[in-house]
C-alpha positions as CSV (number, residue, x, y, z in Angstrom):
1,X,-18.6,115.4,139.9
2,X,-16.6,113.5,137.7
3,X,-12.9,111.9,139.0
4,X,-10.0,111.0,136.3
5,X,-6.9,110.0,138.4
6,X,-6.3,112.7,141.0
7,X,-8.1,115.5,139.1
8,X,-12.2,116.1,140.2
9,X,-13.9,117.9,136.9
10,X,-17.4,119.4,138.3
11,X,-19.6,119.2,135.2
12,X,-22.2,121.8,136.3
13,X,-19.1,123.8,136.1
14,X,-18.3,123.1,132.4
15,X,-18.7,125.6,130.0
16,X,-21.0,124.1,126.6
17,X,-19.0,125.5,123.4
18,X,-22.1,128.1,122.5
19,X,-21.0,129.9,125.9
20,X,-17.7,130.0,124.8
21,X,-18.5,131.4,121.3
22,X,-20.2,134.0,122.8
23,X,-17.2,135.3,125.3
24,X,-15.2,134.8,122.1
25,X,-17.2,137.7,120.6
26,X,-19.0,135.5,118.5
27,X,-18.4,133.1,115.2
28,X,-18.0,134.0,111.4
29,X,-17.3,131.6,108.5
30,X,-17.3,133.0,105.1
31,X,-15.0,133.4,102.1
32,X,-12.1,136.0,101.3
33,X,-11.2,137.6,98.3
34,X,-7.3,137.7,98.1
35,X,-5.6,140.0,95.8
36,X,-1.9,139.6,95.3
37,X,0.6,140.7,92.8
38,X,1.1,137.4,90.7
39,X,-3.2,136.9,91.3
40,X,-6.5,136.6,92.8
41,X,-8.7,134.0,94.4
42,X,-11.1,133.4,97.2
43,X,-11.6,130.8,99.5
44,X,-13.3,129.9,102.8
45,X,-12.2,131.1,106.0
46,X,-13.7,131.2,109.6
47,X,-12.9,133.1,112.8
48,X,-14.4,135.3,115.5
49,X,-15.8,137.9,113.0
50,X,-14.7,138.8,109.9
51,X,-11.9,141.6,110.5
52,X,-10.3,139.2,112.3
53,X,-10.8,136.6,109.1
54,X,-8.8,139.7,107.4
55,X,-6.7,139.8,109.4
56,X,-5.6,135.9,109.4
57,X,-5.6,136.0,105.9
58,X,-3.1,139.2,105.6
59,X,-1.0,137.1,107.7
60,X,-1.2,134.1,105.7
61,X,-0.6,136.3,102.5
62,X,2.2,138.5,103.3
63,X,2.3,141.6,100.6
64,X,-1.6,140.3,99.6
65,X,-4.9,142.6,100.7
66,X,-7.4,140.7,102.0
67,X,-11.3,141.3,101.9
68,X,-13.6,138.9,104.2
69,X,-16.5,141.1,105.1
């Protein structure tokens, strides 16, 4: 167990970031196709899957549609 001021951390305790990835429902990079109005493009985007990536990316582009998967 590790002490930083008052606080005790118990690393056997910790969570390592693959854990997390997993309770997060897992980890997808790839790219979106955006098409707006005024244009198209793609670019790279990451997230917790890719509806999600769509989702972000809607957001982002308001008025755009968004494919990621």
């Amino acid at each position: 167990m590790k002490k930083v001021n008052k606080l005790q951390i118990d690393t056997d305790r910790l969570m390592k970031k693959e854990e997390l990835t997993v309770l997060m429902g897992g980890y997808w990079s790839g790219t979106c196709e955006v098409m707006c109005p005024w244009g198209y493009f793609n670019g790279g985007a990451s997230a917790s899957n890719c509806y999600t990536a769509e989702l972000i990316c809607e957001g982002m582009y308001s008025g755009c549609d968004c494919k990621c998967c």
